[in-house]
N, C-alpha and C positions, 0 to 999 in steps of 0.2 A: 504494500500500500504506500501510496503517497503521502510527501507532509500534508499534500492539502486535503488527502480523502481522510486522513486522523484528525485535524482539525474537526473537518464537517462530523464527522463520528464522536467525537469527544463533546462537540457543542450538543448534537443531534440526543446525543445520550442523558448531558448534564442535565436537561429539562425534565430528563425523567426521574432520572436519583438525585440530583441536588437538593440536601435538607431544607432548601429554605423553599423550596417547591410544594412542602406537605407541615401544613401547621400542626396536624395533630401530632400528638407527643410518641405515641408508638408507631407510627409511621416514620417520623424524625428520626428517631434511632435506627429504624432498619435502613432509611435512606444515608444515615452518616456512615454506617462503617461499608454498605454497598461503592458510594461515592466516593469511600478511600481504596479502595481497590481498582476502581475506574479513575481516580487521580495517577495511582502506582502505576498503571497498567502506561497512561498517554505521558505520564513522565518520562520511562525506560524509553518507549517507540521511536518519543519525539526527539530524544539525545543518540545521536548517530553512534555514537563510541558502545551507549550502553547497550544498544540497540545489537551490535555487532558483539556481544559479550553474549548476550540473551541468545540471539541465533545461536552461538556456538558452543556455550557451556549450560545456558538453562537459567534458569534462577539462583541455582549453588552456583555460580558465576559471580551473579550480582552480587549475592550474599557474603562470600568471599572476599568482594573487591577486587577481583580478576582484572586485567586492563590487557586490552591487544592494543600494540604500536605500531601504528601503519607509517613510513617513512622512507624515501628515496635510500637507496645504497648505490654507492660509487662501484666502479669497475674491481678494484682493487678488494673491497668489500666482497663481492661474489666470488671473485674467482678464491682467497681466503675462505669463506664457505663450503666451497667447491671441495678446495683442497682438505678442510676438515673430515667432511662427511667420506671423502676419499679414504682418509689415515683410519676412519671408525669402521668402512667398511672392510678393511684388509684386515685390521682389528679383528672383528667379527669373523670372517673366514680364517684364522689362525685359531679363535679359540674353538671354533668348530671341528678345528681338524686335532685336537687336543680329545685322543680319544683313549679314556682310564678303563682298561679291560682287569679283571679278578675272578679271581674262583677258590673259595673258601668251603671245605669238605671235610667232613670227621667220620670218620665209618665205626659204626658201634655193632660189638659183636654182642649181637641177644640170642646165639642157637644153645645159652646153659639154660631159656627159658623151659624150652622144648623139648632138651634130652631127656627128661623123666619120663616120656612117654614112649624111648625107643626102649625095645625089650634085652633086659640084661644088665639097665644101666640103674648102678645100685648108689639111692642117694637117700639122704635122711629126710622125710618131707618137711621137719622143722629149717632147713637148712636153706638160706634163701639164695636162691639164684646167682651166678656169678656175670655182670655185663660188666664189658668192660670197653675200652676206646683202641678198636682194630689197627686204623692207619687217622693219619692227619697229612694235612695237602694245603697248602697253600701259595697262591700264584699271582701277580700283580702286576700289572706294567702299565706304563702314563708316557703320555707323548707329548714335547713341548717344542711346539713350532716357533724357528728363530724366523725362517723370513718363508717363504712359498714352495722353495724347492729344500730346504733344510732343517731336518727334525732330527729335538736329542729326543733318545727313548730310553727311561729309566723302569727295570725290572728284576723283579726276585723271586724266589721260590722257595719256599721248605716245605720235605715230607717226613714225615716219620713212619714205620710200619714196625711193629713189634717191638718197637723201643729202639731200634738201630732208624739213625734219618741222619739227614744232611740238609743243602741249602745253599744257594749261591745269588751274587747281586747281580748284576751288568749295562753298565750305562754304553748307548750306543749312540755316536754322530752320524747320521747318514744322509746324505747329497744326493737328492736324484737328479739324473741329468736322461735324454730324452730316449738315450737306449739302453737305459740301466742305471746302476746304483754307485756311488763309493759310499764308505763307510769306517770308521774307529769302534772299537771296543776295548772298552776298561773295565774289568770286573775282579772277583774274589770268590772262592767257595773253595774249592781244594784250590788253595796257592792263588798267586796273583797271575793276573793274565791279559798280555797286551795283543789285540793285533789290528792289522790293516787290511783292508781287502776291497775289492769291488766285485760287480756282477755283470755280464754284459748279454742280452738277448738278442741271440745270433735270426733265429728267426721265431715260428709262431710256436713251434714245439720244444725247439732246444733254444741254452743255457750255456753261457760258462762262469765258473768262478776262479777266482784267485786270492789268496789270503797268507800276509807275512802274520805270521804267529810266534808267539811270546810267553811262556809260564814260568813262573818262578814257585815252586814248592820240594820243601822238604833242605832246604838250603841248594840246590839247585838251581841252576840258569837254563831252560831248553828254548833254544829257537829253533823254527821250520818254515816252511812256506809247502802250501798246498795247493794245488792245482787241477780244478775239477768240469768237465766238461758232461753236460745231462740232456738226454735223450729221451723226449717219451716215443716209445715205438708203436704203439695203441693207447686204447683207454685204458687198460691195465698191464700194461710193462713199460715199465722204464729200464733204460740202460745207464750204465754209469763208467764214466773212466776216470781216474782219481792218480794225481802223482802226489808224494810226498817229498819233500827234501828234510834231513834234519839225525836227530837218534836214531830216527827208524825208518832212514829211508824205504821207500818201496814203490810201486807204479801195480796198479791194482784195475780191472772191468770185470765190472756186475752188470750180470740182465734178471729184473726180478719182474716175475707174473706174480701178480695177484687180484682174485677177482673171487675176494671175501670168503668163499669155502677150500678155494685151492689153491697153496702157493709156492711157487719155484722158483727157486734160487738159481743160478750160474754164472762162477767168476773161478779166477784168476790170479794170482799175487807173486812180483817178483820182489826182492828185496833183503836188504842186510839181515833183518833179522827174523824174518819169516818169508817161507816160500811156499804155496801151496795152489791147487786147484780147491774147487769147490763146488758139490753140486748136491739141493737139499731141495723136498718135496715134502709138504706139510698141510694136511688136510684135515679142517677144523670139524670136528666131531661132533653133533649133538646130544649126545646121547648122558653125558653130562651136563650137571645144572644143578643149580643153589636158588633156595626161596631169600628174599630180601626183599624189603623194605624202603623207601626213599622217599625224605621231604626235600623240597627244591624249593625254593627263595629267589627271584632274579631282580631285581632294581636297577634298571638302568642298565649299563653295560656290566653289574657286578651278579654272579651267581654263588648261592649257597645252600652246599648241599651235605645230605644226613643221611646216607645208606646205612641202613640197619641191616645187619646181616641175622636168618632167624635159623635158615637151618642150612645143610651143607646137602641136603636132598630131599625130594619132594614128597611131603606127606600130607594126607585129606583131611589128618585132626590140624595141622598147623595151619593149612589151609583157612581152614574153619576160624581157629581163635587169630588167625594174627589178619583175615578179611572180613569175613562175616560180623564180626563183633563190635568192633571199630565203626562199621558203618551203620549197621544197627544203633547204636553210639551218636554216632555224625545225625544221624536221621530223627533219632530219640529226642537230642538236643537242638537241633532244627525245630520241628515240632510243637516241640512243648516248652522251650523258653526263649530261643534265640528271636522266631517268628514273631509267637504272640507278643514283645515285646517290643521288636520293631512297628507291628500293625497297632499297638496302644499309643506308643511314640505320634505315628504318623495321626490315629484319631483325637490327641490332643494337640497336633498342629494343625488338622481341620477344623477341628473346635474352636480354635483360639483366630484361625483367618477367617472363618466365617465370621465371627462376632464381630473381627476388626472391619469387616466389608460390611456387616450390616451395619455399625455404629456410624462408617462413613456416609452410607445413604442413607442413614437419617438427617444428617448433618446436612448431608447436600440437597434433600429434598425440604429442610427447614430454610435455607438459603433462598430454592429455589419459590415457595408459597409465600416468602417474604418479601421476594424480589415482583412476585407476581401481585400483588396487594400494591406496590409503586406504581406500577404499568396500567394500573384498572383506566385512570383519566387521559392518560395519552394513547391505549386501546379505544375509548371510543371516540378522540379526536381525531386519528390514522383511518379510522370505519367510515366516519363523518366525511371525513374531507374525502377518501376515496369513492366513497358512493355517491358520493355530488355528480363527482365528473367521470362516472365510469370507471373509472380506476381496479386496482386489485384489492379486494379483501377478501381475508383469510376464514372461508365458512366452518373450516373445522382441520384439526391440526390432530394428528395422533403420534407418541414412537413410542416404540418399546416392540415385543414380540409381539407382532402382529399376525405372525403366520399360523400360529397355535389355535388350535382347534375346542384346548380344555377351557373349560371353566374355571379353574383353578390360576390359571397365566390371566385372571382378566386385571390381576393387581399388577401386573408386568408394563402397563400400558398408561401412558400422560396424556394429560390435554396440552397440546402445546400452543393452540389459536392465538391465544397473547400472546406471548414471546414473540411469534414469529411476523402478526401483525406488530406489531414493534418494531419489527426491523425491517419494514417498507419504506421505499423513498423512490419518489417521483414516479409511483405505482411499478416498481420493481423491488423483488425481492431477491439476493446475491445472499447464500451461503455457500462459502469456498469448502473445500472438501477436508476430513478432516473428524475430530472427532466431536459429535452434536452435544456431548454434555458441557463443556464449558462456554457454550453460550446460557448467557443470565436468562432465567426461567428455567433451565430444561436441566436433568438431573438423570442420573442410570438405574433405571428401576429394575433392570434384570443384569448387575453384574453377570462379566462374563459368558453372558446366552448372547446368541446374532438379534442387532435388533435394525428396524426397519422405521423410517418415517415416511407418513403419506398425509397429503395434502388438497385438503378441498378449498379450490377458489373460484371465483369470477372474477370477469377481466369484459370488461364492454358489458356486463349485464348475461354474460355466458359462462357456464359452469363446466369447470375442466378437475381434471385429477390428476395427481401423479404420485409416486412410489419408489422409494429408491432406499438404498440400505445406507446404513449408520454414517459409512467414511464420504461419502456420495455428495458431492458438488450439488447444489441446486439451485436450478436458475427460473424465477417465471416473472410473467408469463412466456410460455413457449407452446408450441403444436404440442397437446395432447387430446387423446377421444376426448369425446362430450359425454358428459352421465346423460344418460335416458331421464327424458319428463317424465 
């Protein structure tokens, strides 16, 4: 809207809420704090700054003191700009490529629950069960990006299995460049350990590697350099040819099939201190198998996990107590406290929004029989003057669920005739689209339900209708049918 269509609206209005418009005393009061809402409203409009606050933040804007600074910038200005949001975005893709992978695992051996049930195995039933912690695992590694093509990578690991375990650190520099990798490693775990190497991808299948190597353990110095070139021959073999230089020289080719049930070895090795062929065929069995147990944890790129181990072979009583039970359990507890206490939760948060939605439509339909009680005098001077001269008035005005059939929806439904004769001028009525209840008069008698407004008028002494739903622009007079005489 224009300054000058707010003006005409603010004048057009004040005649109807201005306190000094209605002498009686309860009128005066409904009209003063209406009037300050209609003063609030054409102050914000008519100030271009607040105006532009309100479009864009709301009322918590104003409320706030929020201010937007509109102001020429120089060249110098932008391209600094520029170059900000530049340094934030590279920012941004650096800590995105910052990717923290872990896997933290405890394997608990629970099969002393269940050996009393295997035949032979002589235990005192007062004597409680032995569980105890199998293996531990632990893995980590975080990647921190210096610039686009170079990332340290910092990484560790410990395991333990039966009380024997180890562990080792290793920070890695690595440079990719556009046909491969270089790279440093400095790490610890048996002894110290320096080396250098890169990778170079010859084509889409094959690889080669090179690495000057470095360990220092046990008061020792070993250096070597290795030299590896890799072949995938199919989906499942690879080949490999590997030279060493160092303690133990030797020049070594592996071709290994494996394709998950069957796998084949064949290599080769010449060298100082071993010399051998090699040929191994290894076919995984099923016929073995362990019942066990597993909780998994994943957050994020970290996992953590809880194999329970129950028994070392499969039986239908273990079966029974370590599945059936638990879920029985899982489902018991579902059921009978976890549910009906969400579903109680949930009916005292229906409770408590309903009441807050009907106390507000009491509120706003006390506004609106207040506001309507102002409009009675300028309702029938709007009538007056438009029936003079042919003009539009408003023969009956309905919204709310108008589509419903019950009886019970007929409290769903407003008169809105005043209000809406109220807001003619020059025998045109203009509601922009939007939603109808904060126009003064008119209030939402069916939260939340689709509601519809329809509109009986004359226009020249001819009676027209029209129907349009809640968000719904309306403009008349316009081409609509004629109601039947």
């Amino acid at each position: 809207a224009s300054q000058e269509e707010l003006r005409a609206a603010y004048r057009r209005m004040s005649i109807v809420y201005h306190p000094d418009k209605h002498p009686d005393p309860t009128k005066k009061q409904i009209a003063e704090e209406l009037f300050a809402k209609l003063h609030n409203a054409y102050n914000v409009l008519s100030d271009p700054s607040k105006r532009q606050i309100y479009d864009i933040y709301g009322e918590a804007g104003l409320e706030a003191g929020w201010e937007v600074v509109a102001r020429k910038r120089t060249p110098a200005e932008i391209y600094a700009d520029y170059e900000r949001l530049k340094e934030t975005r590279e920012k941004q893709k650096l800590e995105e490529r910052t990717n923290p992978k872990g896997t933290f695992s405890i394997g608990i051996d629970a099969t002393d629950l269940f050996n009393r049930y295997d035949d032979g195995y002589d235990m005192d039933e007062s004597e409680m069960p032995n569980i105890e912690i199998r293996d531990m695992g632990i893995t980590q590694s975080i990647d921190f990006p210096i610039t686009v093509n170079n990332t340290a990578t910092l990484s560790g690991a410990l395991a333990s299995r039966n009380g024997i375990g180890g562990g080792n650190v290793l920070l890695t520099f690595r440079n990719r460049i556009v046909a491969g990798w270089h790279e440093v490693e400095i790490g610890g775990g048996n002894g110290i350990l320096f080396n250098v190497g890169g990778c170079r991808y010859i084509g889409k299948h094959s690889h080669s590697v090179i690495k000057l190597n470095s360990q220092i353990s046990d008061g020792y110095f070993r250096p070597g350099i290795t030299a590896m070139f890799v072949q995938q021959l199919d989906s499942h073999t690879i080949g490999y040819l590997t030279w060493r230089a160092g303690m133990q020289s030797s020049i070594n080719t592996t071709v290994i099939h494996d394709d998950g049930t069957n796998q084949v070895v064949v290599g080769g090795q010449i060298g100082f201190a071993d010399t051998f062929l090699l040929a191994r065929y290894i076919r995984r069995l099923q016929n073995e198998s362990r019942l066990f147990a597993e909780a998994r944890v994943s957050r994020g790129s970290q996992t953590y996990k809880f194999p329970i181990y129950l028994s070392e072979e499969i039986d239908r009583t273990i079966i029974f107590y370590a599945t059936v039970i638990p879920l029985v359990a899982y489902w018991a507890a579902q059921s009978l406290v976890i549910k009906p206490f969400i579903a109680s939760i949930k009916r005292n948060e229906d409770k408590f929004n309903a009441e807050a939605r009907e106390e507000s439509r009491r509120r706003a339909k006390h506004e609106a029989e207040s506001a309507l009680k102002l409009m009675e005098e300028a309702y029938k001077r709007s009538v007056d003057c438009e029936s003079s001269k042919g003009g539009l008035v408003i023969v009956r005005a309905w919204f709310g669920k108008l589509l419903s059939s019950s009886r019970d929806d007929i409290n769903k439904i407003i008169d809105v005739t005043i209000p809406l004769q109220c807001q003619v001028k020059d025998s045109h009525l203009i509601i922009p689209e939007g939603d109808k209840t904060s126009i003064l008069g008119f209030y939402d008698p069916c939260p939340g339900e689709e509601k519809m407004l329809r509109v009986e008028y004359e226009f020249r002494l001819i009676a027209h209708e029209v129907t349009i739903n809640e968000k719904e622009a309306l403009r008349i007079p316009k081409q609509c049918k004629y109601l039947p005489l």
